[in-house]
NUNU-866972 format. One record per residue: residue in three letters; x, y, z of N, C-alpha, C in turn. Coordinates in steps of 0.001 Angstrom, whole numbers, plus 500000, padded with zeros to 6 digits. Layout:
N
ALAXYZXYZXYZ ...
END
This chain:
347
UNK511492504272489336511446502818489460511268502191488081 UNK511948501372487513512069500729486492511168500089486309 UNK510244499304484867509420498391484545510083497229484808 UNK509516496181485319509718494599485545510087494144484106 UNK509287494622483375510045493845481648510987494592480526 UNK511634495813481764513293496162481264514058495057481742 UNK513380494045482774514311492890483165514312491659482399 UNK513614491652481581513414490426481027514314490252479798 UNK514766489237479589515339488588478344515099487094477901 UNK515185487006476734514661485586476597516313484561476259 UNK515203483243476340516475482318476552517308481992475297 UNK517163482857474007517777482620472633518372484021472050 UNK518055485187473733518930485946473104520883486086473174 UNK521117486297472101523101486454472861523087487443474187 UNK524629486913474264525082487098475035525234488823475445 UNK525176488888474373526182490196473123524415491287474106 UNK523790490628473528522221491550473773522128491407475595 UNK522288490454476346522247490651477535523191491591477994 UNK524617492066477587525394492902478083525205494518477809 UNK524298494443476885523884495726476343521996496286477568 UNK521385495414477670520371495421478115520861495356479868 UNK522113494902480385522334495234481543523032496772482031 UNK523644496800480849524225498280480804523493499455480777 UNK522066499035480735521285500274480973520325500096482225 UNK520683498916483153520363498471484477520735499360485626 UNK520932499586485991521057499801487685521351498695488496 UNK520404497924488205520552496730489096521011495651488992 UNK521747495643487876522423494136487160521990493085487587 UNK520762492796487387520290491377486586519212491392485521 UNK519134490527485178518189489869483843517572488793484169 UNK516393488459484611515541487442483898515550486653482863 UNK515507485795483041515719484819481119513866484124481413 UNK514040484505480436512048483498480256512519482657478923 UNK511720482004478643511723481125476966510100481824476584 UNK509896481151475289508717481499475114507490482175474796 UNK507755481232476216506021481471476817506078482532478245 UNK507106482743478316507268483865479169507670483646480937 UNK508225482031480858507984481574481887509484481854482848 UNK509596482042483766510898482230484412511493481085484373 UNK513205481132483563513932479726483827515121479773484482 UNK515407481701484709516505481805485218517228482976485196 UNK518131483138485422518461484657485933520057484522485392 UNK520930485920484936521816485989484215522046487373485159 UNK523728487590485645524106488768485881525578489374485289 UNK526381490211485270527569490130485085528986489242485426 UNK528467488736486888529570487416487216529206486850486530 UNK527366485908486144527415484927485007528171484919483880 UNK528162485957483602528648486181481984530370486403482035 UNK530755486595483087532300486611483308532454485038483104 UNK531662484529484049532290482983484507531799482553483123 UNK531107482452482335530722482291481323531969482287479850 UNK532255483298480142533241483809478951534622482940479599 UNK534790482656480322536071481794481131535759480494480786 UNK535164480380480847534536479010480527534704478581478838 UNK534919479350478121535209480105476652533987479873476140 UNK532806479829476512531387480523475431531811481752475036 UNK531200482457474115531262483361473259530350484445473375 UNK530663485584473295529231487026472906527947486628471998 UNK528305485538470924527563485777470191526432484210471105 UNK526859483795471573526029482245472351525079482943472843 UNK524019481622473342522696481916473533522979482361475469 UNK522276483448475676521735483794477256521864482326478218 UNK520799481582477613520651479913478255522010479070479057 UNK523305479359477639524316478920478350525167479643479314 UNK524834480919479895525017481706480954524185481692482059 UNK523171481222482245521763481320483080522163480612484163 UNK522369481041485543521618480380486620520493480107486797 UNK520682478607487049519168478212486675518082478245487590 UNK518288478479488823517382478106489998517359479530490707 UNK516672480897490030517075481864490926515657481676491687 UNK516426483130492924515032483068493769513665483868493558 UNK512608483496493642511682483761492984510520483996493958 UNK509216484370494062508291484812494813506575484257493991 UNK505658483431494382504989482693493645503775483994493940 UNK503397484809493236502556486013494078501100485297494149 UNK500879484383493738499194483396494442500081483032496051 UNK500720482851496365501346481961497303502600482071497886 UNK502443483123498857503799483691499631503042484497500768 UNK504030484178501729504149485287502938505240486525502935 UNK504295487062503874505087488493503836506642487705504864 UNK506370487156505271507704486781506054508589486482505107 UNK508623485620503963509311485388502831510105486730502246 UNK509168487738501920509521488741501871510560489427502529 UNK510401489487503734511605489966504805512828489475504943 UNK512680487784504828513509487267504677514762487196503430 UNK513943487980502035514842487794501049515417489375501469 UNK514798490407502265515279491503502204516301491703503034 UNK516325491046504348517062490957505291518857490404505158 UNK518098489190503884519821488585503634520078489004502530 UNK519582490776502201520253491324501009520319491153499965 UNK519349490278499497518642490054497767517983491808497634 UNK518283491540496228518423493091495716517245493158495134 UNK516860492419494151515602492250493014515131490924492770 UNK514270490428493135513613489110493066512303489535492407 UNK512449488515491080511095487751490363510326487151491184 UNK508830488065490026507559487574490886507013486831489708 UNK506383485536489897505523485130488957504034484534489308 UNK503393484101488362501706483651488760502014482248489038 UNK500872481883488867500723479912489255501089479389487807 UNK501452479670486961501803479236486081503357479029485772 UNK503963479984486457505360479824486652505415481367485246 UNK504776482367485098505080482971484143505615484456484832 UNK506599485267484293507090486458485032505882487715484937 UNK505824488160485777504681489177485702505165490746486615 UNK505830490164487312506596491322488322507708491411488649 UNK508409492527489364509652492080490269509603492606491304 UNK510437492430492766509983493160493742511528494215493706 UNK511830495548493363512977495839494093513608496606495160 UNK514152495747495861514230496587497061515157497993497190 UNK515365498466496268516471499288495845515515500574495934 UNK513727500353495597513148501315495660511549500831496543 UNK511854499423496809510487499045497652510764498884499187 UNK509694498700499570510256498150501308509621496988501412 UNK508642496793500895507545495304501095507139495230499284 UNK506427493623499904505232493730498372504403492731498978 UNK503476493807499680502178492730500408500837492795499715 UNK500281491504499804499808491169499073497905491437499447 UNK498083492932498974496760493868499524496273494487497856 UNK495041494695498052494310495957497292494224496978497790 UNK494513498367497714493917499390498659492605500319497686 UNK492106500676498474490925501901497804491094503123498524 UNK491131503752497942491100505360499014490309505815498347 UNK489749506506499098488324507367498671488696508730498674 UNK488706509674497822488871510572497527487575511298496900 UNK486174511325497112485048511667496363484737513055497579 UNK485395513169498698484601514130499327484620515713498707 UNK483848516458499348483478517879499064484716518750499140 UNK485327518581500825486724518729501367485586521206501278 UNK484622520676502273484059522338502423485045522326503425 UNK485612522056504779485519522976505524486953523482505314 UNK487558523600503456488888523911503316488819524878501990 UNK487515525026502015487269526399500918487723527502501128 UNK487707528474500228487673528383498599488424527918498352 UNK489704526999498934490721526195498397490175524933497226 UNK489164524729497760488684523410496980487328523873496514 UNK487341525292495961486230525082494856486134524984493569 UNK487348524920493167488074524588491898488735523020491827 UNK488860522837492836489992521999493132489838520674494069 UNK489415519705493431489427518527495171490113518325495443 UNK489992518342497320490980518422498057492373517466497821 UNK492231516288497369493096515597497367494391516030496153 UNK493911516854495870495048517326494385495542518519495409 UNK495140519112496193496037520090496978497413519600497380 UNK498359521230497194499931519994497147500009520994498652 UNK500956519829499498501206520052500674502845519674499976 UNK503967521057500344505036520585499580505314520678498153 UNK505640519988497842505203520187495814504826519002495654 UNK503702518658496366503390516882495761501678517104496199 UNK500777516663495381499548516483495965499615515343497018 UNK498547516011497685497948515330498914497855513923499203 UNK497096513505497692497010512240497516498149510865496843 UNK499025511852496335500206511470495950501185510901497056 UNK501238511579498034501719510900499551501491509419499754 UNK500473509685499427499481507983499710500173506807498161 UNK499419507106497065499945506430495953501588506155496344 UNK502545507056496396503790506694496675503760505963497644 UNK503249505719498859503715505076500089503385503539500037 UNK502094503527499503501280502543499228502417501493498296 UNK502534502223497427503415501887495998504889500753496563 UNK505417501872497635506873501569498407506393500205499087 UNK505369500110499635505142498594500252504677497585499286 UNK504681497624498055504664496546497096502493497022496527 UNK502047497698497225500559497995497141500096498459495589 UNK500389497841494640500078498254493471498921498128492749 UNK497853497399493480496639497904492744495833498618493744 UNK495740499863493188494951501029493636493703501525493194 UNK492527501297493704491101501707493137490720503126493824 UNK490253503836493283490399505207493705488887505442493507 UNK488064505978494773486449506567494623486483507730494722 UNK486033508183493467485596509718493086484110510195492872 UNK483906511615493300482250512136493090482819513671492522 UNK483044514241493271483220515691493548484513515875492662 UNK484552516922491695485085517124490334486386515396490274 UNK485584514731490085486204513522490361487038513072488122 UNK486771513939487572487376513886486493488220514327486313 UNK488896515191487363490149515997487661491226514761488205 UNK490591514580489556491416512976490055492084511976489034 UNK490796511489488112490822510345487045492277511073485763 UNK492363512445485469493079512653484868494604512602485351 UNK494252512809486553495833512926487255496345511396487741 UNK495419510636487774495768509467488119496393508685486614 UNK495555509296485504496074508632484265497535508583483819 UNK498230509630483990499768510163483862500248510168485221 UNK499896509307486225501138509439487437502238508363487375 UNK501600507201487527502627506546487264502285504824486779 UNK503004504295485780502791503347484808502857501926486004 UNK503530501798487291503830500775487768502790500778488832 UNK501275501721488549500409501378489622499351500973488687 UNK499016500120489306497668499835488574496493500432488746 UNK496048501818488324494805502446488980493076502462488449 UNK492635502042489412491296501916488688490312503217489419 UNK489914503585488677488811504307488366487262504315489232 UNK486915504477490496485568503924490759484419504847491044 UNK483372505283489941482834506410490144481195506671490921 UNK481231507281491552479986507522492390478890508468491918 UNK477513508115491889476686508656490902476080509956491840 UNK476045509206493469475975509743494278477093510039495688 UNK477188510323496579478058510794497783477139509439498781 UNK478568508154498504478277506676499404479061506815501061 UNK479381507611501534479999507657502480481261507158502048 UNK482390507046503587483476506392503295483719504800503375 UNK482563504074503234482750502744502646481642502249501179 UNK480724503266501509479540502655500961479989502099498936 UNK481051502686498421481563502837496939482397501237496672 UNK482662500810498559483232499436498256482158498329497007 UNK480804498630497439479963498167496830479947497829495409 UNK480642499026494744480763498930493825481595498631492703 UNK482781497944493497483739497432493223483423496149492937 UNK483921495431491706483005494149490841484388492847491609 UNK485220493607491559486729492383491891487850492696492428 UNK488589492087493471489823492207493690490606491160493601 UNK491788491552493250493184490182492994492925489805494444 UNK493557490694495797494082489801497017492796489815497824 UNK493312489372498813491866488470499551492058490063501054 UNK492988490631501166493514491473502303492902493291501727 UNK492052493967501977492014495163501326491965496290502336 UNK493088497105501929492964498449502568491915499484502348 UNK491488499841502796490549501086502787491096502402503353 UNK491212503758503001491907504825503616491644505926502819 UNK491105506861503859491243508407503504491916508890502415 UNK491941509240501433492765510020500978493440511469501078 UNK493028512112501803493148513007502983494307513305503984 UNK494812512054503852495747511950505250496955512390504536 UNK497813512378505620499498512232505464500147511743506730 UNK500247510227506300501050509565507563503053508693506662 UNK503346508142508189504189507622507486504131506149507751 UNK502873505490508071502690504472508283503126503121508082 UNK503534501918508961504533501015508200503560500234507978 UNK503606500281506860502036498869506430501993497678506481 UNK503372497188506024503884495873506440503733495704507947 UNK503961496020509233503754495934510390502117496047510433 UNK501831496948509838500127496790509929499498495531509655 UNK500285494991508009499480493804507876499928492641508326 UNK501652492413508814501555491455510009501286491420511351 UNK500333492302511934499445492794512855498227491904512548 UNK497862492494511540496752492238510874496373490654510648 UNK497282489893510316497304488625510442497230487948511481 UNK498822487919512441499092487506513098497763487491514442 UNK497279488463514378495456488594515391494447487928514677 UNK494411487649513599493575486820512929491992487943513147 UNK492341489754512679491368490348512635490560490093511242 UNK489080490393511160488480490428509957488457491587510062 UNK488336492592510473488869494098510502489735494759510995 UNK491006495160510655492041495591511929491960497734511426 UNK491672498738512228491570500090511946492733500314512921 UNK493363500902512232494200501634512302494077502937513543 UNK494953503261514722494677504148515331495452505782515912 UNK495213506202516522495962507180517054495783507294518160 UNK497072507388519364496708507262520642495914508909521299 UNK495344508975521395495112510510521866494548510582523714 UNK495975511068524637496484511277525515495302512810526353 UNK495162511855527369494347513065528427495061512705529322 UNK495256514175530224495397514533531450494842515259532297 UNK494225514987533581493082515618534012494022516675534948 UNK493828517953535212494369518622536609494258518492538033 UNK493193517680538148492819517453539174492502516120539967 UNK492074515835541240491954514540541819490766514214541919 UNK490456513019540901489244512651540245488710511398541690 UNK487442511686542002486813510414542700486176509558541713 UNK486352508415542425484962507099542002484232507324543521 UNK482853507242542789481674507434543770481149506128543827 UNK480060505920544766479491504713544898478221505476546117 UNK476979506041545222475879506791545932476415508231546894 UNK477529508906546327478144509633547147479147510017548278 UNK479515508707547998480570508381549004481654507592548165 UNK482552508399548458483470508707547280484558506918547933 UNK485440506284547602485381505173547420486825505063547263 UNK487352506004546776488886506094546461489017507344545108 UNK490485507611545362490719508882544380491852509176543408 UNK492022509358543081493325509412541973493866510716541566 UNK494806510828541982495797512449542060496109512578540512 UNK495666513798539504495639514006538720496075512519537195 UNK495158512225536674495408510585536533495936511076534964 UNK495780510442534440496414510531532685495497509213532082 UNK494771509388530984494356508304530285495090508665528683 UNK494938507452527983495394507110526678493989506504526166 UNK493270507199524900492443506977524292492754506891523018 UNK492105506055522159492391505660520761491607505874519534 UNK492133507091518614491036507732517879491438507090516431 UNK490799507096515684490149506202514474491194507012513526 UNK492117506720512821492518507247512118492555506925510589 UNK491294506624510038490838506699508970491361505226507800 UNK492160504253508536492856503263507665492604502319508223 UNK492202501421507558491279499814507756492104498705506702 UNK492440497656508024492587496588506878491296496042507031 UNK491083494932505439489428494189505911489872492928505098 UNK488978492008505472488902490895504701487664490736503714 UNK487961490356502289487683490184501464486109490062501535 UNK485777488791502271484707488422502450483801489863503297 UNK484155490274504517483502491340505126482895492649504322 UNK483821492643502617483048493623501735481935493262501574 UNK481467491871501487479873491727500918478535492085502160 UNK479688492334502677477731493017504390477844494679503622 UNK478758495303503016478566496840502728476975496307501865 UNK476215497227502011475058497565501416475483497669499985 UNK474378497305498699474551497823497657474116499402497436 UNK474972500225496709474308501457496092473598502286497035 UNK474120502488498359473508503102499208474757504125500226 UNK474176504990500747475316505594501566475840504768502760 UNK477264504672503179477279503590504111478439504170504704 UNK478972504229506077480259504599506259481526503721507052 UNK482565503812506916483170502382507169483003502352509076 UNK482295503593509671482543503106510686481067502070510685 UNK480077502592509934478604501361509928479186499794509747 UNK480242499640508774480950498393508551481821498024510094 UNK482294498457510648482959497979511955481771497912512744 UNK480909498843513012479929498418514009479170497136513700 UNK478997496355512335478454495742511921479063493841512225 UNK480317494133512292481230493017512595481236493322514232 UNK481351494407514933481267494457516396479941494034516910 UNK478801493934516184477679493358516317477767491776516847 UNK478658491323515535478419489655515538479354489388516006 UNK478447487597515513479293486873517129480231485936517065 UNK480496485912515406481441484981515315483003485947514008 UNK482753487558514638483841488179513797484405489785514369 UNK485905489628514461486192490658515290486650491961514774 UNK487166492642515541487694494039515224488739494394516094 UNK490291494611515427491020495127516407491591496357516095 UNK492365497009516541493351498383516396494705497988516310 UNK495420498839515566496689498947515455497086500257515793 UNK498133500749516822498651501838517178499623502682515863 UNK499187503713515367500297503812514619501114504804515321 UNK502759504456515461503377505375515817504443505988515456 UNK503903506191514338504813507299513764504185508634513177 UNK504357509029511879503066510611511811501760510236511267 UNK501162511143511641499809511056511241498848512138511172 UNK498799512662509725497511514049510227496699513794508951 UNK495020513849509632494088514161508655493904516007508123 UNK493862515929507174493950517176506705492388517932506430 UNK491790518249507340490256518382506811490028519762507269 UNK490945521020507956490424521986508369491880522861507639 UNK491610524557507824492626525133507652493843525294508347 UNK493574524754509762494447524832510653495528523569510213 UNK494830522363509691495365521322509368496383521328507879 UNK495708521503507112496550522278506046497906523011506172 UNK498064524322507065499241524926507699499981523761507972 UNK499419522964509314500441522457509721501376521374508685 UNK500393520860508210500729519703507266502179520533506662 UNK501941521893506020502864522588504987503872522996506161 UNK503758522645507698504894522989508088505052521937508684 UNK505084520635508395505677519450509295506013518449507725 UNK505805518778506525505893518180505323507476518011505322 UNK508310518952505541510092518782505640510751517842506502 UNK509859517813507417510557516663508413509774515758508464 UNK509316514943507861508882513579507575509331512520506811 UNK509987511760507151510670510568506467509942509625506135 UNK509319509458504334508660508413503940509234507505503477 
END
């Protein structure tokens, strides 16, 4: 995936320099900023055809080639629907800028699927015993399932839905993590969040000083799903949850014909019944505000944070079904499978 400011050109460079700087594109366009860095417009190869017809010259300024009004994405101030919408009617690469009108990003869909407007944290600080001696050298999350670490699944997926700032909680040889996170990749923004002690799986939120978006994921690092996050977080909205967790349906069937009693006298019966139960599968959206009930500097776990909002009386909690894959990787049995269901998974 390309840097956002291989796209950029300014509004006084030639023509001559935009045809050279698209030629090493993929995606043929250019950004024009002036300046101060501000988006004024966008330049592609038809520009510069219709341009040269027009009889401007190679050596003329970018400016007199520029469409001036391209489409653009205000990242203080957009919906994910916006999003869909530029993807749907086949916009290729759309500029992102701040409230200032200055270029700071791009979204492309050539290698993204979304760009929602989340923080995620995955916690990666655990021990990962009950997968020893695999991980006594080694935390679990650097284990490669495939030829890719564990946790790399996640960073990429995250990445593909536009999720680019990533805070990562480490304890347990957690300087191994921090190194591998340093050289993965330049278009995530990864921060560093270190635990003096073992906070559970929320308690490290605590210690997080700031986030850009107001929407934050929380998630295992552990897992390997193929989760659509965008559906998660217009889920997530559209219910107006302050916590929405993420689930897995997990399916019983009884063999037999179950009574309801009422003092022994059975009441009615049900010929071998089937229930659908819904197990926690380790991924939380939350709202911004709901980080400040985590305790400071103390062990805390995100299910203490849901019970804590299921408490009160003016903030909810819902589920999202995920249905597509999903495995926590925490035993040896889990591991195998992972290394034999890793080929047929479409991320």
């Amino acid at each position: 995936m390309s840097d956002y400011k291989e796209h950029i050109i300014f509004e006084k460079d030639s023509i001559r320099n935009a045809l050279l700087k698209l030629g090493e594109l993929e995606d043929n366009i250019l950004f024009v900023v002036n300046s101060e860095n501000k988006l004024i417009g966008s330049i592609t190869d038809g520009d510069i055809r219709r341009g040269l017809l027009k009889g401007f010259l190679t050596e003329d300024k970018v400016i007199s080639f520029m469409h001036r009004k391209p489409k653009f994405i205000n990242r203080e101030d957009y919906s994910v629907d916006e999003i869909i919408f530029l993807r749907d009617n086949k916009y290729k690469v759309i500029p992102v800028v701040n409230k200032s009108n200055i270029l700071v990003d791009i979204i492309n869909f050539q290698f993204q699927k979304s760009y929602l407007p989340i923080d995620a944290v995955i916690m990666a600080g655990g021990l990962g015993t009950r997968l020893r001696p695999l991980t006594e050298s080694l935390p679990k999350p650097l284990l490669k399932v495939g030829d890719k670490e564990i946790i790399s699944y996640n960073f990429d997926r995250l990445n593909k839905f536009g999720i680019k700032n990533q805070k990562v909680t480490v304890n347990y040889l957690g300087n191994l993590i921090k190194d591998y996170c340093s050289n993965y990749n330049k278009n995530i923004n990864f921060e560093i969040i270190e635990e003096k002690e073992f906070m559970g799986t929320a308690g490290s939120l605590s210690l997080i000083k700031s986030f850009q978006n107001d929407t934050i994921l929380l998630m295992n690092s552990d897992l390997l799903t193929d989760i659509d996050y965008e559906d998660f977080y217009k889920s997530f909205i559209e219910n107006d949850a302050d916590i929405m967790v993420a689930s897995i349906p997990y399916p019983v069937s009884l063999p037999y014909a179950i009574f309801e009693v009422d003092d022994k006298k059975v009441i009615s019966f049900e010929e071998k019944p089937s229930y659908t139960y819904y197990a926690n599968a380790g991924i939380y959206l939350i709202k911004k505000s709901i980080i400040e009930k985590v305790p400071k500097n103390k062990f805390f776990n995100a299910t203490d944070l849901m019970q804590l909002v299921i408490d009160s009386t003016d903030k909810q909690i819902k589920h999202y079904s995920i249905r597509g894959y999903w495995l926590d990787i925490g035993k040896h049995q889990d591991y195998e499978k992972a290394q034999r269901d890793i080929k047929h998974i479409k991320f």
